[in-house]
C-alpha positions as CSV (number, residue, x, y, z in Angstrom):
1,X,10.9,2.7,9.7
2,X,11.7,0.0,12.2
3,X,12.4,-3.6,11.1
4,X,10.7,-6.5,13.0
5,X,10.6,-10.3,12.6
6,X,7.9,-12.7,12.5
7,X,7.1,-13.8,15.8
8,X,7.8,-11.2,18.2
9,X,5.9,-9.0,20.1
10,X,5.1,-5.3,19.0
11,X,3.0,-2.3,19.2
12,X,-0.2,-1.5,18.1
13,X,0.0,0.0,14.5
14,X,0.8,-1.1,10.8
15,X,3.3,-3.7,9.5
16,X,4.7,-4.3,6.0
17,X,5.6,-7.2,4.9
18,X,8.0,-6.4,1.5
19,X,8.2,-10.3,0.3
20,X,4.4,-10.4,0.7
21,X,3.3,-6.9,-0.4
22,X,1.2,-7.3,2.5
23,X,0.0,-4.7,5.4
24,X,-0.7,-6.2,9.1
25,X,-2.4,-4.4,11.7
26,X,-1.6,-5.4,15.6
27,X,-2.7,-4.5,18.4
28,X,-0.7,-3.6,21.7
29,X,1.1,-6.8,23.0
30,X,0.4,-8.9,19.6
31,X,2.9,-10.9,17.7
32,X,3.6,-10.4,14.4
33,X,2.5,-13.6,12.1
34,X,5.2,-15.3,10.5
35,X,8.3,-17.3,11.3
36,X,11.7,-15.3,12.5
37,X,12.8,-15.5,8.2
38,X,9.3,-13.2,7.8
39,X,10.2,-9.3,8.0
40,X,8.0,-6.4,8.7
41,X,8.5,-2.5,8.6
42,X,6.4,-0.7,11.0
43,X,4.9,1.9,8.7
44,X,4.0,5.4,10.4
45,X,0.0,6.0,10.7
46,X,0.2,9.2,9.0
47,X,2.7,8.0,6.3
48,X,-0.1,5.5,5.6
49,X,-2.7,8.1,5.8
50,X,-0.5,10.6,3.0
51,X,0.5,7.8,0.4
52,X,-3.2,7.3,-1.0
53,X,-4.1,11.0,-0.7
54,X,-0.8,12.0,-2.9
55,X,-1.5,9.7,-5.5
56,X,-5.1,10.9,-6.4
57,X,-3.6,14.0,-6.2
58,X,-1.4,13.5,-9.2
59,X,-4.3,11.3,-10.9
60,X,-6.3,15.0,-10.2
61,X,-3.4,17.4,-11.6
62,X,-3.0,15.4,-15.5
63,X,-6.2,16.5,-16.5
64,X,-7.2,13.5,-18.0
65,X,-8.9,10.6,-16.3
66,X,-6.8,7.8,-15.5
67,X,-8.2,5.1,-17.6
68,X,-8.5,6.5,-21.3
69,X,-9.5,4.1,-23.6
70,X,-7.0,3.6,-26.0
71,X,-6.9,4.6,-30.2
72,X,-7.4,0.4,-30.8
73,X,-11.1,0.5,-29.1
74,X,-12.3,3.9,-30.6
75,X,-15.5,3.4,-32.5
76,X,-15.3,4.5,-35.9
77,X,-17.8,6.7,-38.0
78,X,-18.8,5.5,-41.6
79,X,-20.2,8.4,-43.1
């Protein structure tokens, strides 16, 4: 991943901002938002594609859904 700073000109794809926990999209020619302190990662389109698909992936292979209410909120029976 390349690093870039606030400010100057890029190409067209997907920026991450690590302080921010923020994603940017550019286009071709456009300058990043920030001052020259802000730093960005230009993140790979398919590497940004794969990262959601391989985490449902694991939600998928436990067996279980992935919010399970826990033993404090089960309803009990009187019989």
């Amino acid at each position: 991943m390349t690093r870039y700073h606030g400010g100057e000109i890029a190409k067209a794809g997907f920026y991450w901002n690590p302080a921010g926990w923020e994603i940017t999209t550019t286009k071709k020619g456009e300058a990043l938002p920030g001052t020259k302190e802000t730093r960005y990662l230009r993140i790979p389109t398919i590497l940004l594609m794969l990262v959601p698909a391989s985490r449902s992936g694991l939600l998928v292979s436990q067996g279980r859904p992935a919010c399970r209410p826990s033993w404090k909120y089960r309803v009990r029976r009187e019989e």
